[in-house]
C-alpha positions in Angstrom: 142.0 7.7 91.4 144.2 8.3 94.2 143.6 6.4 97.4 144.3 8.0 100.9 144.8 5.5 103.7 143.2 6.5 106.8 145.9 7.0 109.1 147.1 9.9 106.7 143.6 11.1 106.8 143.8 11.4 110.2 146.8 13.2 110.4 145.8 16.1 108.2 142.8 16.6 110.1 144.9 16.3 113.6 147.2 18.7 111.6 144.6 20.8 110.9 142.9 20.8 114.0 146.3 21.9 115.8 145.8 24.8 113.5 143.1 26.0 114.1 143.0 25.6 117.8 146.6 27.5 118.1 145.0 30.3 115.4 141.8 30.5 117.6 143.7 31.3 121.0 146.2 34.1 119.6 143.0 35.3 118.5 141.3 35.1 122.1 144.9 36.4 123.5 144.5 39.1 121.1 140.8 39.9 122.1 142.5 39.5 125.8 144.7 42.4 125.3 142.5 44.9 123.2 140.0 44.3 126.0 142.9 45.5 128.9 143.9 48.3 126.9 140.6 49.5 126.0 139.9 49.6 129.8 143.2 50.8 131.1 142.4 53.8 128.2 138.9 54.6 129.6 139.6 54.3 133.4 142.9 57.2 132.7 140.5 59.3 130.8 137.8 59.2 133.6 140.2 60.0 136.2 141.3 63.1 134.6 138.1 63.8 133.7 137.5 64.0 137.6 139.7 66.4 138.2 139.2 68.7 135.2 138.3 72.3 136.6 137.7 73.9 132.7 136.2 72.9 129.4 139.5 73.5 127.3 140.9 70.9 130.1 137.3 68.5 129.2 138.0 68.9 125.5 142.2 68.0 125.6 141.4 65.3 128.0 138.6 63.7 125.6 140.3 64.4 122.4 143.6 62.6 123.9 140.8 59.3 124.6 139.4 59.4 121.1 142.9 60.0 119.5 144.1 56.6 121.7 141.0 54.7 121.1 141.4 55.6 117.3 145.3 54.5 118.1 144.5 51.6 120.0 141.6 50.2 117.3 144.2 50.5 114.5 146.7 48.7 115.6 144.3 45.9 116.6 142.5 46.0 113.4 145.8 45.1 111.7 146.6 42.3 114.4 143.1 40.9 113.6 143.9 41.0 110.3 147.4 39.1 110.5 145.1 36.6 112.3 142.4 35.8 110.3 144.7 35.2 107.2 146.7 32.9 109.6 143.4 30.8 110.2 143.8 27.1 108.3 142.0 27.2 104.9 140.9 23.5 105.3 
């Protein structure tokens, strides 16, 4: 049986700790960013929404959003993903 002294003990969890605290705010910067774009997206498309004068003009200017939201949720997804396989398994 294999004895761990305490002051190793407590540097794996401090280890672990430093971890997971440094995963859990690229996570929360990452959340950060989606949350900008998503709103820098939305307020362009209502602006040109405002000054669309046809429904061709409606339909470009909201296929463009859902084409960048599409765009913008992919990319993120696979950030997320690099993420949450970063996160400490302990």
């Amino acid at each position: 049986m294999s004895h761990v002294n305490d002051s190793d003990l407590a540097a794996d969890l401090s280890a672990t700790g430093d971890s997971a605290r440094n995963a859990l705010q690229a996570f929360v910067a990452e959340i950060s960013e989606v949350s900008s774009q998503s709103l820098e997206l939305a307020n362009s498309a209502i602006e040109k929404l405002r000054d669309a004068r046809s429904l061709p003009e409606i339909l470009a200017i909201q296929t463009d959003y859902a084409q960048g939201a599409f765009e913008l949720l992919s990319r993120h997804t696979r950030s997320f993903t690099t993420l949450m396989t970063s996160f400490p398994r302990k």
